[in-house]
C-alpha positions as CSV (number, residue, x, y, z in Angstrom):
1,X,148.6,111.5,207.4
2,X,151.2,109.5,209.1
3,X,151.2,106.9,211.8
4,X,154.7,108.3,212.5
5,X,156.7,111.1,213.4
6,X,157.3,114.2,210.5
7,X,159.8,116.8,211.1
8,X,159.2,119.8,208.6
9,X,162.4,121.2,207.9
10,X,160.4,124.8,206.6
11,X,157.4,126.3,208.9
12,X,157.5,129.9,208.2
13,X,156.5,131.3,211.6
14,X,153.1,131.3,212.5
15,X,152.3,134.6,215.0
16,X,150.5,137.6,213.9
17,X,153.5,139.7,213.8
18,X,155.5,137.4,212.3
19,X,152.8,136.9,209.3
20,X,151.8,140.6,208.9
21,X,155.1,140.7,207.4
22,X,154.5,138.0,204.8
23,X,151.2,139.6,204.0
24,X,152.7,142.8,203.6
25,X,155.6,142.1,201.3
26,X,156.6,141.4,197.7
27,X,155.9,137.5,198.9
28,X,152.0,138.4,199.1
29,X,152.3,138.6,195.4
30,X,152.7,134.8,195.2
31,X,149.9,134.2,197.0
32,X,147.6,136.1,194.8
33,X,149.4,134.4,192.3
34,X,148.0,131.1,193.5
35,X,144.4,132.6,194.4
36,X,144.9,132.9,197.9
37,X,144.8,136.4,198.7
38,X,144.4,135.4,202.2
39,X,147.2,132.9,202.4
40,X,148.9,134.5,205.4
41,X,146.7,136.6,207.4
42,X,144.4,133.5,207.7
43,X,147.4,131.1,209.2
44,X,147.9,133.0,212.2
45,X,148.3,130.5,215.5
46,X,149.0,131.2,219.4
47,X,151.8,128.8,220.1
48,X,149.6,126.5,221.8
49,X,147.1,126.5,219.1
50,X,149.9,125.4,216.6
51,X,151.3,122.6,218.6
52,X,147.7,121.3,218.6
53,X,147.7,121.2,214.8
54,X,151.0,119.3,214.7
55,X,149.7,116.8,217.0
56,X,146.5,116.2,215.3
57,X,148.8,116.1,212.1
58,X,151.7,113.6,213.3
59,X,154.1,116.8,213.1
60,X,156.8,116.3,215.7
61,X,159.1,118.9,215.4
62,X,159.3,121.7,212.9
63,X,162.3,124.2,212.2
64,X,161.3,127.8,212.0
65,X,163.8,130.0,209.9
66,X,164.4,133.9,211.1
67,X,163.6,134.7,207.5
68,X,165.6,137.4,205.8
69,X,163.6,139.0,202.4
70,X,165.6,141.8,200.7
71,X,164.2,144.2,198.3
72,X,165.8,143.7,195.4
73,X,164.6,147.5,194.2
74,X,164.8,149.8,196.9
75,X,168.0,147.8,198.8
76,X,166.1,147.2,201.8
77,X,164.5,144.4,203.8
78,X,160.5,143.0,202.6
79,X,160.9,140.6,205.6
80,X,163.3,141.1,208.2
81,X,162.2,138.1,210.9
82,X,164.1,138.9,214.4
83,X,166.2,135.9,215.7
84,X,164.9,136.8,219.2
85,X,160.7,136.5,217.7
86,X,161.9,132.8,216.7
87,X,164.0,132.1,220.0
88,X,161.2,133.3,222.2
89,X,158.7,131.0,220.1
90,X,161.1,128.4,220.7
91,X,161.2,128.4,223.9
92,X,157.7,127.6,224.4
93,X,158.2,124.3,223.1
94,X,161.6,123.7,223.1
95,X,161.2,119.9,221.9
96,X,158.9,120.7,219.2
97,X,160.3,124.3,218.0
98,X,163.9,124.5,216.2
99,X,165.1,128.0,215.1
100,X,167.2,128.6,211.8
101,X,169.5,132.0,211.6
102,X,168.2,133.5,208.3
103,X,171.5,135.2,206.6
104,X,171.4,138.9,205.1
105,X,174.4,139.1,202.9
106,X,174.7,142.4,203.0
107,X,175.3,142.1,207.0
108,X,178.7,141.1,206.6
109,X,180.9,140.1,209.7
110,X,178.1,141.5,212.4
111,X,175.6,139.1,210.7
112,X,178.2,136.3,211.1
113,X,178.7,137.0,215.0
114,X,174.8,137.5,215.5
115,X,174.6,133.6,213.6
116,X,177.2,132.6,215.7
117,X,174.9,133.5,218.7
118,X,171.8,132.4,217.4
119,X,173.5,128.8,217.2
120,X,175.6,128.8,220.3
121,X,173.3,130.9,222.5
122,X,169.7,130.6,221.4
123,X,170.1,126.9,220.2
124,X,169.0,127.4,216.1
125,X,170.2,124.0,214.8
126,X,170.8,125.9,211.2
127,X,170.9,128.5,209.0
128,X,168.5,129.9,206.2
129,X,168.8,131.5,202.7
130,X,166.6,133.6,200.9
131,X,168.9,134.7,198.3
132,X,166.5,136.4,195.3
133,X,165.6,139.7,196.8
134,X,169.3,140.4,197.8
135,X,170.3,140.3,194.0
136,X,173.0,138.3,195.3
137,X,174.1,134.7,194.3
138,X,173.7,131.6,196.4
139,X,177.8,131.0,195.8
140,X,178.8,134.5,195.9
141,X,181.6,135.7,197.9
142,X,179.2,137.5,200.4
143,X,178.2,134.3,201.5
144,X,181.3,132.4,202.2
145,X,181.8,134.3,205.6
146,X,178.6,132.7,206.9
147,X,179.4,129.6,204.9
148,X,182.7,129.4,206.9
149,X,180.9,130.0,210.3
150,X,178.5,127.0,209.9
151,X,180.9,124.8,209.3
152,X,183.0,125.7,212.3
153,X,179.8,125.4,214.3
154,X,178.4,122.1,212.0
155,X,175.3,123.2,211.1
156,X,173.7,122.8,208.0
157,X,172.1,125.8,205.6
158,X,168.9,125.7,204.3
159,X,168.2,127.7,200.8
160,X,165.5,128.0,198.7
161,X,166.7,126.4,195.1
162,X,164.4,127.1,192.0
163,X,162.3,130.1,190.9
164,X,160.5,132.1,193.7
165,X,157.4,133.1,192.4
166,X,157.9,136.4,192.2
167,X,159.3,139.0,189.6
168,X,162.9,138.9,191.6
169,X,166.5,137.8,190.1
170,X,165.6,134.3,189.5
171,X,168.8,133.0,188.2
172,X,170.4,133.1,191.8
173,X,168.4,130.2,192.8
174,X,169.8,127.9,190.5
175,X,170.7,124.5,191.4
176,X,174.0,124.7,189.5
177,X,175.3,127.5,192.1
178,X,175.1,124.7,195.0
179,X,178.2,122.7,192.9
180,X,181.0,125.4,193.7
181,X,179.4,125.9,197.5
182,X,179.7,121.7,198.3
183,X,183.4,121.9,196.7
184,X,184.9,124.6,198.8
185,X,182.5,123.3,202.3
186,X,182.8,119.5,201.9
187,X,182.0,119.4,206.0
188,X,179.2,121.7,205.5
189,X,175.7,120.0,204.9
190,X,173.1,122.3,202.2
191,X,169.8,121.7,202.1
192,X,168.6,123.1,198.7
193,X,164.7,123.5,199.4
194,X,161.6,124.2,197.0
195,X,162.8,121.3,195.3
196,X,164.6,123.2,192.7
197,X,161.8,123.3,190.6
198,X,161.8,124.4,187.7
199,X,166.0,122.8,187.4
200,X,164.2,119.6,189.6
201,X,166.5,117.6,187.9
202,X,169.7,119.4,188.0
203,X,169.5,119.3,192.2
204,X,168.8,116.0,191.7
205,X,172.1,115.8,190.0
206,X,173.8,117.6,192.3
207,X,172.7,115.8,195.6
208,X,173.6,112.5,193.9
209,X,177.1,113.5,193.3
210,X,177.9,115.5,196.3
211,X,177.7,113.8,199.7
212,X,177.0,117.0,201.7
213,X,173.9,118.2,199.2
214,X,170.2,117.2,200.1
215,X,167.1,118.0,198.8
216,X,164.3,120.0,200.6
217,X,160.5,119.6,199.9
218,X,159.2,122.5,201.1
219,X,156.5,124.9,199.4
220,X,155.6,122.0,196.6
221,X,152.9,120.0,197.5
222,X,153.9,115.9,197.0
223,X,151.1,116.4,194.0
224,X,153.3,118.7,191.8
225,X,156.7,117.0,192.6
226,X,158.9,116.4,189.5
227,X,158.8,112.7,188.6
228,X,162.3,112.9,188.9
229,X,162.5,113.8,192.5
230,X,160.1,111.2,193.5
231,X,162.2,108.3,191.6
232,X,165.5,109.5,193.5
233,X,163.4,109.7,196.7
234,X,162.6,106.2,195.8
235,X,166.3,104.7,195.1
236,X,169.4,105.8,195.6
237,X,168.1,109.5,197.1
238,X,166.7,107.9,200.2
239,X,168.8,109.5,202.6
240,X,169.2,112.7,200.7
241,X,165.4,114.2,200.5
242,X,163.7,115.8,203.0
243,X,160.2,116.5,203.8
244,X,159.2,120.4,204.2
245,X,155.7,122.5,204.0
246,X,156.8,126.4,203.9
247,X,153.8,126.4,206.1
248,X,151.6,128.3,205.6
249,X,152.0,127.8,201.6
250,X,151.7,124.0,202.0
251,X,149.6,122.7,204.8
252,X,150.4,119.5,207.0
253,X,147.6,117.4,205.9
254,X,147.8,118.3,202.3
255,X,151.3,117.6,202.4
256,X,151.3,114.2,204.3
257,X,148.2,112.9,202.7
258,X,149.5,113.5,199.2
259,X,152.8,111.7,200.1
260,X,150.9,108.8,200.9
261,X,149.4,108.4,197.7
262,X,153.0,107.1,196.8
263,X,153.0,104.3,198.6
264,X,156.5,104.4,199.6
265,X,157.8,101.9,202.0
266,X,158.2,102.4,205.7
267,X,162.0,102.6,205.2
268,X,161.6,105.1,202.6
269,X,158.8,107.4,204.2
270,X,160.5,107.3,207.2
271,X,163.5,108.8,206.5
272,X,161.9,111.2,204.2
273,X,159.6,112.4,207.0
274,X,161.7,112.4,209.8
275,X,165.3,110.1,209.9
276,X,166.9,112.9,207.6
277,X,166.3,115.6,209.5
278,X,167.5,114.0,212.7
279,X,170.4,113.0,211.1
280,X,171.9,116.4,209.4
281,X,170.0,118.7,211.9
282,X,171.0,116.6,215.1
283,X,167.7,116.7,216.7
């Protein structure tokens, strides 16, 4: 664990409602893909009760996405988390909970305005992507609307990058897709998340060449990060990874005392854990 501050820039969120959604969609597969059929149901916390695990973890802050789960076969929603579930849980901690607008594509200009609200009124400090069970791509024109509306409001946009783990459209995850997104929104920060694996390299690529593309940690254990993403974390990738769980796929302590077995250096871990994050989030 850390003798400093962590900010996880992915924490699924954590109440019973919230969860009996995870458990009961297409994203339970995954977890019986990785033997833990009770992945979900068992990582239900009172608000109180979580804040308690962040403390005794070195966790100060973590961003809590209004996750939005199409179903890629019957055109609905698997997961369809409110923005008001994640402002109320917000405001029980207001300095240690941060909402992020999840984005249906399909929602067109109403989902724009209800972004626009969730940033302005409710105070989410981003926006999230799920794009796979939408059968949509991360740079498809459906997108740009939202796209532009961050950028007016400068926030950044979190998207899971890489496979998903589940039988879904995989190819609109790739890390490639990010290049024509950074290009048209030069002022609008993406934060490709999941670490891109199993194309680790290719967001590599792409957060090295674009200024406003970073690299997100979360639902990867430090133990099964491309060697690749730990040598740009290293160098010249300092200020462009950040640290993430997915909670509860990745747990705090896992996470944080696997990362220590690197044996970065305080300027390193530091803005890994937590300088990132304040930066391009503005917390």
């Amino acid at each position: 664990m850390t003798d400093g501050i962590a900010i996880d820039t992915w924490c699924n969120p954590f109440t019973e409602d919230a969860l009996h959604q995870f458990s009961d969609s297409a994203v339970q597969d995954a977890a019986e893909l990785f033997d833990q059929p009770d992945l979900f149901t068992g990582a239900v916390k009172t608000p109180d009760e979580f804040v308690e695990k962040m403390d005794a973890a070195g966790v100060d802050k973590v961003l809590i996405p209004a996750l939005k789960y199409g179903n890629v076969r019957h055109k609905g929603m698997e997961i369809d988390i409110s923005y008001e579930l994640v402002h109320e849980l917000c405001q029980e901690y207001p300095d240690r909970f941060k909402g992020l607008a999840g984005i249906n594509p399909h929602d067109g200009m109403e989902g724009v305005r209800r972004l626009e609200t969730a940033v302005e009124d409710y105070g989410f400090v981003g926006a999230n992507i799920d794009a796979y069970g939408f059968d949509v791509p991360l740079n498809h024109r459906k997108f740009y609307p939202f796209y532009t509306k961050c950028a007016e409001l400068g926030v950044p946009v979190v998207m899971q990058v890489g496979h998903s783990a589940i039988p879904t459209p995989n190819k609109h995850g790739k890390p490639i897709l990010l290049d024509d997104i950074a290009i048209d929104f030069p002022e609008l920060d993406l934060v490709g998340s999941h670490t891109g694996w199993p194309w680790t390299e290719e967001l590599v690529a792409h957060a090295w060449v674009h200024p406003n593309v970073y690299i997100g940690t979360a639902a990867y254990a430090p133990q099964y990060w491309d060697e690749s993403l730990v040598n740009f974390m290293r160098s010249h990738g300092r200020d462009k990874v950040l640290w993430g769980t997915d909670y509860p796929v990745v747990d705090f302590d896992q996470s944080l005392g696997q990362l220590e077995e690197f044996e970065l250096s305080n300027e390193v871990e530091s803005k890994v854990l937590a300088e990132n994050a304040e930066s391009i989030f503005d917390l």
